[in-house]
N, C-alpha and C positions, 0 to 999 in steps of 0.2 A: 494741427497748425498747417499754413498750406507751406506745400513744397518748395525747398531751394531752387532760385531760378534756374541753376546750373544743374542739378538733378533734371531739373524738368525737360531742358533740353536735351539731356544725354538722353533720357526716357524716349523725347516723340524723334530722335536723331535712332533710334534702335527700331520704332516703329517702322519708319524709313526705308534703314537697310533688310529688315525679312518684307517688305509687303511684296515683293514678286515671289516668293514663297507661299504669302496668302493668297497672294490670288490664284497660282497655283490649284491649291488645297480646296477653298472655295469652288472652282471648276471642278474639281474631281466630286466635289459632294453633290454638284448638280447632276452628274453625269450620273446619280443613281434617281431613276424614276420613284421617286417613292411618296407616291400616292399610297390614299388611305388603305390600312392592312400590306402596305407595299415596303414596311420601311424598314425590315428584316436588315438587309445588307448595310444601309448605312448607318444604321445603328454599330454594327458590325464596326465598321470605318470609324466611327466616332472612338468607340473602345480602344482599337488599337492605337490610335492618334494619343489618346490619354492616358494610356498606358505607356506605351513607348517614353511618355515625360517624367515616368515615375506618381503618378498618381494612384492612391490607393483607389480599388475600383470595386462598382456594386454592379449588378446588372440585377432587374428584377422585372416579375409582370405585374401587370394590374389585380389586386384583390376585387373583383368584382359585388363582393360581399360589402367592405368597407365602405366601399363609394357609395353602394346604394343605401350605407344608414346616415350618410354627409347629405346633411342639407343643397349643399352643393356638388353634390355630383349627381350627373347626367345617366339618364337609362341608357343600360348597353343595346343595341341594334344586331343584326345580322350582319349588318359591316360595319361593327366596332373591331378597331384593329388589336392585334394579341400579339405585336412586337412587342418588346421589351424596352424600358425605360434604363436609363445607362446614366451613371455619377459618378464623378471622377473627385476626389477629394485629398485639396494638399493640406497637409497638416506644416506646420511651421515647426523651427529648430526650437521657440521658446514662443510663448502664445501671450503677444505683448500686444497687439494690433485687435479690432473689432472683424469679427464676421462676414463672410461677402458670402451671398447664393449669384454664379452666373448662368442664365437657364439661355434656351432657345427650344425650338420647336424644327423636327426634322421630317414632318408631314407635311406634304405641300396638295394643291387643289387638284382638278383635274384638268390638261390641256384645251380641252376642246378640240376641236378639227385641225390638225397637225397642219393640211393645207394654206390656212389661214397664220400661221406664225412665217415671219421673214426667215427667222432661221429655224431647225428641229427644236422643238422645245426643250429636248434636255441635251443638247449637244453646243455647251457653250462658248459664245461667241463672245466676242469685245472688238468691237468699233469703238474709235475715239474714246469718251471716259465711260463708256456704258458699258456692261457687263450683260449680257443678254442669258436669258434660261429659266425653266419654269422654277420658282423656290429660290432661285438666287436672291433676290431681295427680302421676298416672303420666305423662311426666315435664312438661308445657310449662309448668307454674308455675315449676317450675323452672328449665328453658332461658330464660323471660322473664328470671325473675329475675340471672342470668349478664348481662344486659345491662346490666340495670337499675342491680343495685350499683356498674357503671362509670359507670352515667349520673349516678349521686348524687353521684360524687367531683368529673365534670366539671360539673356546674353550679353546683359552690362555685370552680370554674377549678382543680382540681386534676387529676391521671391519674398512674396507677401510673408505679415508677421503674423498674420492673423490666418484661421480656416479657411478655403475657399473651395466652393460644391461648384464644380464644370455639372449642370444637368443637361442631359438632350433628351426630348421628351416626345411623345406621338401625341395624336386626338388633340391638338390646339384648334386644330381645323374644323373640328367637329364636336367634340362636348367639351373642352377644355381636362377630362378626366388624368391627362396623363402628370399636367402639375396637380394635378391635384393630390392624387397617388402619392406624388414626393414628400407631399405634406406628409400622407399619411404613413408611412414609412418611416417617420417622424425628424428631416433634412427641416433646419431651420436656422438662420444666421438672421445678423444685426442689419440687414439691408439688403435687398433687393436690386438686382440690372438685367435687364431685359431689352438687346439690340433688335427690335423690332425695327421696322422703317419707318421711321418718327419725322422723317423733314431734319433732322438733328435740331429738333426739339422734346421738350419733357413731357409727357402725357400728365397734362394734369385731372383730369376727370375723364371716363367712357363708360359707355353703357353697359348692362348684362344682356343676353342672345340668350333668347328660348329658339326652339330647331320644334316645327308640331307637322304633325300631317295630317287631312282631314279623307274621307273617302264617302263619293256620295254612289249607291244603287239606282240604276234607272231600270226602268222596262225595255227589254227590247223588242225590235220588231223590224219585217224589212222594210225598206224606206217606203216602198209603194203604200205600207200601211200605217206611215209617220205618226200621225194623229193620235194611232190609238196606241204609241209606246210614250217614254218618258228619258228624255238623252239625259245620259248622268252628265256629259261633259257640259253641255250646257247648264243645268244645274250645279255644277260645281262653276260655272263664272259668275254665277248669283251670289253662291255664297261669297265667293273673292269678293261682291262689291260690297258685302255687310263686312267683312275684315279692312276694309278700305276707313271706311267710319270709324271703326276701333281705331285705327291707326291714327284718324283726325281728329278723334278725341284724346288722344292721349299725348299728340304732338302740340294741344292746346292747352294741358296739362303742365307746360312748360315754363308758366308762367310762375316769377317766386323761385326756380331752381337755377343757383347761380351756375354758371359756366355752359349752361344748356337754353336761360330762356333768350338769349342774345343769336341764338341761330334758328337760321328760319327753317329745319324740317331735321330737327333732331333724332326720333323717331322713324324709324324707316323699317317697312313692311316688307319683304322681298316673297314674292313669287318663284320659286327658286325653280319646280322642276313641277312638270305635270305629264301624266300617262293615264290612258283610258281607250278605253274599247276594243274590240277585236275585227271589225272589217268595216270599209269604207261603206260598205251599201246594206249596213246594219246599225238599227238605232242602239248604241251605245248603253251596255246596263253597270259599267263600274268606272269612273274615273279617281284617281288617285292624286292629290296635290298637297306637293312639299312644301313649309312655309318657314320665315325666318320673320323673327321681329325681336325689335330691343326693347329694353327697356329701360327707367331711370336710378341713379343709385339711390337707393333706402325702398325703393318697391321690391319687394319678394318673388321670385319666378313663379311661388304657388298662387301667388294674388293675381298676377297675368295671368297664370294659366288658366284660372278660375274665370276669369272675364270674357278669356278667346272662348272657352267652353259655353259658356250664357249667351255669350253674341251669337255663335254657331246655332245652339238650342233656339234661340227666341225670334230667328230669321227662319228657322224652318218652321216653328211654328205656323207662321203668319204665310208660308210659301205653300200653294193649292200640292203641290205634288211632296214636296219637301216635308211637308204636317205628318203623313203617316210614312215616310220614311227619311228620319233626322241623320244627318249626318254621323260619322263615330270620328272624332278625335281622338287622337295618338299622340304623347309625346314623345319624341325618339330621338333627341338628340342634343343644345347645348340647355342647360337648366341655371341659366347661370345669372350674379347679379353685380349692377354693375358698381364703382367706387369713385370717390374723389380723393385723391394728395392731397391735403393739407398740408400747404405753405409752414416753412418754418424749420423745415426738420435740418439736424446737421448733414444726413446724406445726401438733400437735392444743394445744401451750398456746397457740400464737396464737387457732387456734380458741377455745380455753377461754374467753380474757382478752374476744372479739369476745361471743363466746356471752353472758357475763356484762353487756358492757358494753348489747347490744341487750334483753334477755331481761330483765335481774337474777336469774338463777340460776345456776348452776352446771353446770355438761356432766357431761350423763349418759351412758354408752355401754351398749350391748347386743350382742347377737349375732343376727342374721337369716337365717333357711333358705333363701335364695333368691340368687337370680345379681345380681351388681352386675360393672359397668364397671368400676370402680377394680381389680378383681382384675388388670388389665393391669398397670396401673404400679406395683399393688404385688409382683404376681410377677417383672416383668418389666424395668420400670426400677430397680425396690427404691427406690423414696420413697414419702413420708407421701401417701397416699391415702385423702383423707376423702370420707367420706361424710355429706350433713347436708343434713337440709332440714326442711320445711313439716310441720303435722299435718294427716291427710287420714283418707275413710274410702269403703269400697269401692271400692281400685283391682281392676283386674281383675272385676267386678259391675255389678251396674245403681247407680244412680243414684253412680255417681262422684265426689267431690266434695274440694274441699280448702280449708283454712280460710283466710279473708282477713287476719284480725287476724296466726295465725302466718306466711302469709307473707311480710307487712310486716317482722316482727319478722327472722322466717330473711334478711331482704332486707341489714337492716340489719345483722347480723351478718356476712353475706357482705361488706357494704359494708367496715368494721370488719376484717374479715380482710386485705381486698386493700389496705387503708390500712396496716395495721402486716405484714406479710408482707412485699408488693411496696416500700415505701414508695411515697411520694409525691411529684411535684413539680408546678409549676407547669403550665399550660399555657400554649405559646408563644403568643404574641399574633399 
């Protein structure tokens, strides 16, 4: 039943008084670089943090074995990261409350040319309500805030009545492997939150992210004798234009699928990263190119993959140079697929009623092109799998940054959620 007024305020009046604590703590997790295979140390930080609250705690690595016999797990790389995955788990005085998992993701992308950001990218700054640093929005404001909203219950002497798993997790960035893991580990509750940067709005539908790379061989030769080599890099922007068509036919595709045929380029192809050849005044005999493409929910990563592979194949065919040397496809990295929320569940009206009571609005949901976490539990446990956080702006870009004001607010509705979700009870003296 939703919460007494007067709880509710003492609840987001508690938010209140620790948020310069969080934001604090949030600074101090950006201030660790940890990009992929980097995320050692704040994982470290994460531990102590949930420790120090009396949390029973796991630390564990990826079973590399498991993942690869999960449909949905992603092939490991040479930079698949081998930090450790960290879960903090309170158990309650009498377990009279429903299940909460609160996850985040403590792998962030990479900078780019440090030049180019207004302040160092991991030396966080705050101007006005913005919070600047790489990861801060993408996810540690979030992962704070997972704390946070526990710590608002306990310093009115309250704590959830129900279970609740604190995960912070690696590879969201990259194959989604590290929830996945969680799953497999066998961590599972009655509902799902996931403070991504949502607009503080609900994810209602997003896609699955395959990660392929393709690699084409040319002849080389020195340019005086152009003619008679074969530039792979140029042949590798051939092939990009026949993945260009894949991408247009499958963003046509769109038509009949609710929450996706209403946007005009759901579907999105990225060119992420390309390298090839060894000197300027030599025809190029290998280029390498990194790709990302989504896809829709209920399509299978093996049925994409199967497609980009035929596309790849049947363009070389038909290509003079390309026919007797076909491209080789790889896939290295996320294999994932993507889900819709279905409306209805009791945990997006608790959200709602939290949303409302922190905010005074009303929960809005959207649809989002890109990979989230929650697609574990909502493929794979089948529960309510929210996604909802903070407003932010250039994740993935320079100057990074995520709003303070919506934090507080996303904090307290988190608070609010795990008040009337988990219920509540005392804490023991």
């Amino acid at each position: 039943m939703p919460l007494d007024p007067a709880l509710r305020d003492r609840i987001l009046s508690s938010v209140e008084a620790g948020f310069a604590e969080q934001i604090a703590f949030t600074r101090e997790m950006i201030r660790f670089p940890s990009t992929r295979g980097d995320e050692h140390t704040v994982q470290d930080f994460i531990f102590r943090a949930l420790r120090q609250r009396g949390f029973t705690m796991d630390r564990f690595a990826m079973d590399r074995e498991a993942i690869g016999r999960h449909p949905g797990g992603a092939p490991f790389s040479d930079t698949h990261s081998d930090a450790p995955i960290v879960v903090g788990i309170h158990h309650p005085r009498e377990e009279t409350g429903r299940s909460l998992i609160l996850q985040s993701h403590v792998d962030v992308v990479p900078t780019g040319p440090a030049e180019l950001w207004t302040h160092p990218p991991f030396d966080p700054v705050i101007e006005g309500d913005w919070l600047y640093g790489r990861g801060g929005a993408d996810m540690k404001a979030g992962g704070a805030a997972n704390l946070y909203c526990l710590d608002a219950l306990r310093r009115i002497g309250l704590q959830p009545a129900g279970t609740v798993y604190v995960q912070s997790v690696v590879e969201e960035e990259s194959t989604g492997n590290g929830a996945l893991m969680t799953h497999l580990r066998g961590y599972a509750a009655d509902a799902v939150l996931i403070p991504e940067p949502e607009e503080e709005m609900l994810v209602r539908a997003n896609t699955g992210v395959l990660w392929f790379q393709f690699e084409v061989r040319g002849v080389p030769m020195h340019v005086r004798e152009m003619a008679a080599g074969a530039n792979a890099i140029d042949a590798a922007y051939r092939v990009i234009g026949a993945l260009r068509e894949l991408e247009a036919a499958l963003n046509r595709e769109k038509i009949g699928r609710p929450h996706f045929e209403d946007v005009a380029h759901p579907i999105n192809l990225n060119i992420g990263k390309i390298e090839g050849g060894d000197w300027a005044s030599s025809v190029p005999c290998w280029c390498k190119v990194d790709c990302r493409i989504g896809l829709y929910p209920g399509m299978s990563a093996e049925e994409l993959g199967k497609r980009i592979e035929a596309k790849v194949l049947a363009f070389a065919r038909a290509d003079a140079f390309l026919s007797n040397n076909p491209p080789q496809v790889v896939f290295n990295g996320f294999w994932s697929e993507g889900y819709v929320l279905e409306p209805g569940s009791e945990a997006e009206a608790v959200l709602g009623r939290a949303h409302q009571g922190s905010t005074g609005k009303a929960l809005k949901s959207f649809m989002t092109p890109g990979y989230l976490d929650t697609r574990v539990y909502a493929l794979y446990d089948k529960v309510p799998a929210l996604c909802y956080g903070p407003i932010s702006e250039n994740i993935h870009a320079f100057d990074e940054r995520v709003s303070l004001a919506s934090l507080k607010r996303i904090t307290g509705t988190m608070a609010l959620f795990v008040a009337e979700w988990c219920g509540v009870e005392a804490i023991a003296e």
